[in-house]
C-alpha positions as CSV (number, residue, x, y, z in Angstrom):
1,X,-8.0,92.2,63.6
2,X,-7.6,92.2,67.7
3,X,-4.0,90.9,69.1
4,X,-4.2,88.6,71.9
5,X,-3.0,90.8,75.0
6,X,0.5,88.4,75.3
7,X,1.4,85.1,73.4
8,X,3.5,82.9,76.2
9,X,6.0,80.5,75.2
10,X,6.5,77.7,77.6
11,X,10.2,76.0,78.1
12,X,10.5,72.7,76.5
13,X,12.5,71.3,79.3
14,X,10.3,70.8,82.1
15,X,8.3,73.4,84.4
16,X,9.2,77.1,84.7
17,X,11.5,78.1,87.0
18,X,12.1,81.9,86.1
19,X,10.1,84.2,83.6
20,X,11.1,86.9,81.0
21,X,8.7,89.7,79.9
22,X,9.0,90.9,76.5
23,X,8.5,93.8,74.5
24,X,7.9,94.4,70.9
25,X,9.1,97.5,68.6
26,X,6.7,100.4,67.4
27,X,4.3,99.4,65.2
28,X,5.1,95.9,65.6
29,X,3.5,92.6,67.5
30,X,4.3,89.8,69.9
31,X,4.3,87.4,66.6
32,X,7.4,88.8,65.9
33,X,9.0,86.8,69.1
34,X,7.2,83.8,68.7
35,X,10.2,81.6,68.7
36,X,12.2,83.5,70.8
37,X,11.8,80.9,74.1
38,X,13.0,78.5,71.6
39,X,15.9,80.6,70.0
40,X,17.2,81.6,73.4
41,X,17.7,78.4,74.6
42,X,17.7,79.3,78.0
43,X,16.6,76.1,80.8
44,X,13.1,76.7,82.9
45,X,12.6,80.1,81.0
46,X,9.1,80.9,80.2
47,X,8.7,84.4,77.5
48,X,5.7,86.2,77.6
49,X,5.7,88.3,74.8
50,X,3.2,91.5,75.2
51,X,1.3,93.0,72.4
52,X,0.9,97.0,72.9
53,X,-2.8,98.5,72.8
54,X,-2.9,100.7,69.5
55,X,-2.8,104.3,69.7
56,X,-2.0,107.8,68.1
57,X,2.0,108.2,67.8
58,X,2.8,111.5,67.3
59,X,6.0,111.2,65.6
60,X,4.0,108.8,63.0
61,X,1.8,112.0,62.3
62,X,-1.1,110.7,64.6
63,X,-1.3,107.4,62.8
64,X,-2.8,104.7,65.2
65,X,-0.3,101.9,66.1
66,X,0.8,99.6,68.9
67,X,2.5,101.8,71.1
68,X,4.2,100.7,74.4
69,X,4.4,105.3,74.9
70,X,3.9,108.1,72.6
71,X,7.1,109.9,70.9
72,X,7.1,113.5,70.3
73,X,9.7,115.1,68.0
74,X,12.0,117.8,69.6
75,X,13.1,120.8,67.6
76,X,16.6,119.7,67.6
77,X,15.7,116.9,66.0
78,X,15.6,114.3,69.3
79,X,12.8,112.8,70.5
80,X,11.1,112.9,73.8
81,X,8.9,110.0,75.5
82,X,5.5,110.6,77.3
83,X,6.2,109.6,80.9
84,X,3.3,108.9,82.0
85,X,2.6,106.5,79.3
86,X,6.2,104.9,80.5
87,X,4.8,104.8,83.7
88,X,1.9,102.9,82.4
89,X,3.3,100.6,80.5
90,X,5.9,99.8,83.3
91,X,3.0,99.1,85.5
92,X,1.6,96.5,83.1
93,X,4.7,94.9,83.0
94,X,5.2,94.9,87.0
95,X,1.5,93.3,86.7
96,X,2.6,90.7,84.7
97,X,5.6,89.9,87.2
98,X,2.6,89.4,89.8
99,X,0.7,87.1,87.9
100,X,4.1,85.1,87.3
101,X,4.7,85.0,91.0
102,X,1.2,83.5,91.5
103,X,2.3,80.4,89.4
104,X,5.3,80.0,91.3
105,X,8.2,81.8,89.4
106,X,10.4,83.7,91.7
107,X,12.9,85.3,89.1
108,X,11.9,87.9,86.6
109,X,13.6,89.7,83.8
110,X,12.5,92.2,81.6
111,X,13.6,92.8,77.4
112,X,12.6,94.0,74.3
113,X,13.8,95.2,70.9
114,X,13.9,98.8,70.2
115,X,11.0,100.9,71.9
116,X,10.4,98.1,73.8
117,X,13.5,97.8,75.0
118,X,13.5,101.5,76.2
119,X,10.7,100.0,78.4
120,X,12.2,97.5,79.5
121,X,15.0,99.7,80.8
122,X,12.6,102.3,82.1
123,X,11.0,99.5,83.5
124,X,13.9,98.3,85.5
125,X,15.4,101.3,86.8
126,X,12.0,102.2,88.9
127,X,11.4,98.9,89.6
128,X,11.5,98.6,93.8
129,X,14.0,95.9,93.4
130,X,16.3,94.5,91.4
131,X,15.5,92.0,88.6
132,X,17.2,88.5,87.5
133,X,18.1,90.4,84.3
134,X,17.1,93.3,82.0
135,X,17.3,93.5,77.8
136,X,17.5,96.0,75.4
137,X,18.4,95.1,71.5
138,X,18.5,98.1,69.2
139,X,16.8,100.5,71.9
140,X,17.9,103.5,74.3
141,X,17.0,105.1,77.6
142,X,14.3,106.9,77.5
143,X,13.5,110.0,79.7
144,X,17.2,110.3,80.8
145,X,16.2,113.6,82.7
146,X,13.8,112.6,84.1
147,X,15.3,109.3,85.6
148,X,18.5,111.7,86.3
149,X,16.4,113.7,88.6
150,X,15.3,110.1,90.5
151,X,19.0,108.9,90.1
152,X,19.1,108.6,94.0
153,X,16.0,106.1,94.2
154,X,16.7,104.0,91.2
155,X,17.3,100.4,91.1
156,X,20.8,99.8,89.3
157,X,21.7,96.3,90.6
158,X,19.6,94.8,87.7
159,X,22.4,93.1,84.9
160,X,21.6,94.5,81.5
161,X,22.6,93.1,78.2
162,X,22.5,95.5,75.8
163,X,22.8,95.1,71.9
164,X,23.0,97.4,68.8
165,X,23.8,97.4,64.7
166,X,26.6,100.0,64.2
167,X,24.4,100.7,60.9
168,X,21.1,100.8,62.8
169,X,19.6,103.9,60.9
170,X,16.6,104.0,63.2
171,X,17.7,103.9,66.6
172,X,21.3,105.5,65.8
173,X,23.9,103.5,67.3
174,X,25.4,106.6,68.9
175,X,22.5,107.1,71.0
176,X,22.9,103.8,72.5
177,X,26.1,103.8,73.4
178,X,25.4,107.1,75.8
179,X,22.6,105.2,77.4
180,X,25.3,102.4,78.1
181,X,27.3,105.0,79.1
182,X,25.0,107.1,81.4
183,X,23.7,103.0,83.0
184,X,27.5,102.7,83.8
185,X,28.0,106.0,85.1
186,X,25.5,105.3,87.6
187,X,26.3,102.4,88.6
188,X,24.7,99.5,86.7
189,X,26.4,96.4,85.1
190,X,26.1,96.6,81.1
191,X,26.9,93.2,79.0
192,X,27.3,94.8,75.6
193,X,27.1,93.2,72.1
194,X,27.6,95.2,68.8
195,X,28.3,94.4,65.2
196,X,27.6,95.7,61.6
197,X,23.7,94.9,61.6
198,X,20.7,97.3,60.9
199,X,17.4,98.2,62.9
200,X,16.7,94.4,63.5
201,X,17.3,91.3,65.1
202,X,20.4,88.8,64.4
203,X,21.2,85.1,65.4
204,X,24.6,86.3,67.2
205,X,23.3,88.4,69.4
206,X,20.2,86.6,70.1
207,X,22.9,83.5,70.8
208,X,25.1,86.2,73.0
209,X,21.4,87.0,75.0
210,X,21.1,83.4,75.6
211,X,24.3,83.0,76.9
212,X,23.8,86.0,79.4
213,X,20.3,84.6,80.2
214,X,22.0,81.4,81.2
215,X,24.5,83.3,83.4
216,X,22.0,85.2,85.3
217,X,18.3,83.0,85.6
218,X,19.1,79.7,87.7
């Protein structure tokens, strides 16, 4: 069954005034943040939650999924991200931002929940400007060498919220606290939420995003 290229939730308030691009996990849909426009409670915000084209993941054997990039396992056990996927994917959501500005909307932010929050942070960094605001719930940075190796034309003004389960067995916690880390090191300005949950979404941080939404769209 085909998935609609993005589901867009409109603010109950009134018209739009800024506009939030959102990612999905691996494997996953935009269904799975139908409500979110509702949950987040944020004034004038419009989501647009993407759906990913399917394709072969390689750390799923080859299996066809939606797929914002492919992962390839590392012999240490890491993972590594195709970049020019990344580069892809960050261009579809830079399109989106386009079509949003031909309706009017003038701030943009950027999320998603675990590999689409790695997007969304990709996303952000080589965007040419800064964003309103930039998400990432149970993700990581992907292609940190690579982006250290552009560290000099990156974008680090954007504010991040960031937010992880400390029993998160698929996207260990660990490895997002060094992308915190390495996102403060260089510069950038991290809100960050963590608690006992696992590789999922909970109310209290989706309440903490709000609030961090509210403080950074007008």
């Amino acid at each position: 069954m085909n998935q609609p290229d993005s589901l867009i939730q409109e603010p109950a308030d009134g018209p739009a005034r800024s506009a939030l691009v959102w990612l999905h996990g691996l494997g996953a849909t935009a269904e799975d943040f139908a409500d979110l426009g509702r949950q987040l409670q944020c004034p004038g915000l419009r989501v647009i939650a993407l759906q990913a084209r399917p394709q072969p993941v390689t750390i799923f054997g080859g299996q066809v999924a939606p797929s914002w990039f492919d992962i390839l396992p590392e012999p240490d056990g890491r993972v590594t991200s195709n970049i020019d996927e990344l580069e892809e994917s960050a261009r579809r959501v830079r399109a989106e931002f386009e079509r949003q500005r031909e309706s009017g909307i003038t701030q943009f932010a950027v999320g998603g929940f675990s590999q689409g929050g790695a997007l969304a942070l990709f996303t952000t960094l080589t965007h040419p400007e800064p964003l309103a605001a930039a998400v990432c719930l149970s993700g990581y940075l992907p292609q940190d060498e690579y982006l250290m190796q552009q560290v000099g034309r990156l974008t680090l003004q954007t504010p991040v919220f960031m937010a992880h389960g400390t029993t998160d067995e698929v996207v260990l916690h660990e490895y997002a606290e060094a992308s915190r880390d390495w996102l403060r090191k260089h510069g950038a300005s991290v809100d960050w939420y963590s608690e006992a949950f696992a590789h999922t979404v909970i109310p209290e941080e989706i309440a903490a995003l709000g609030e961090f939404l509210r403080n950074n769209l007008n």
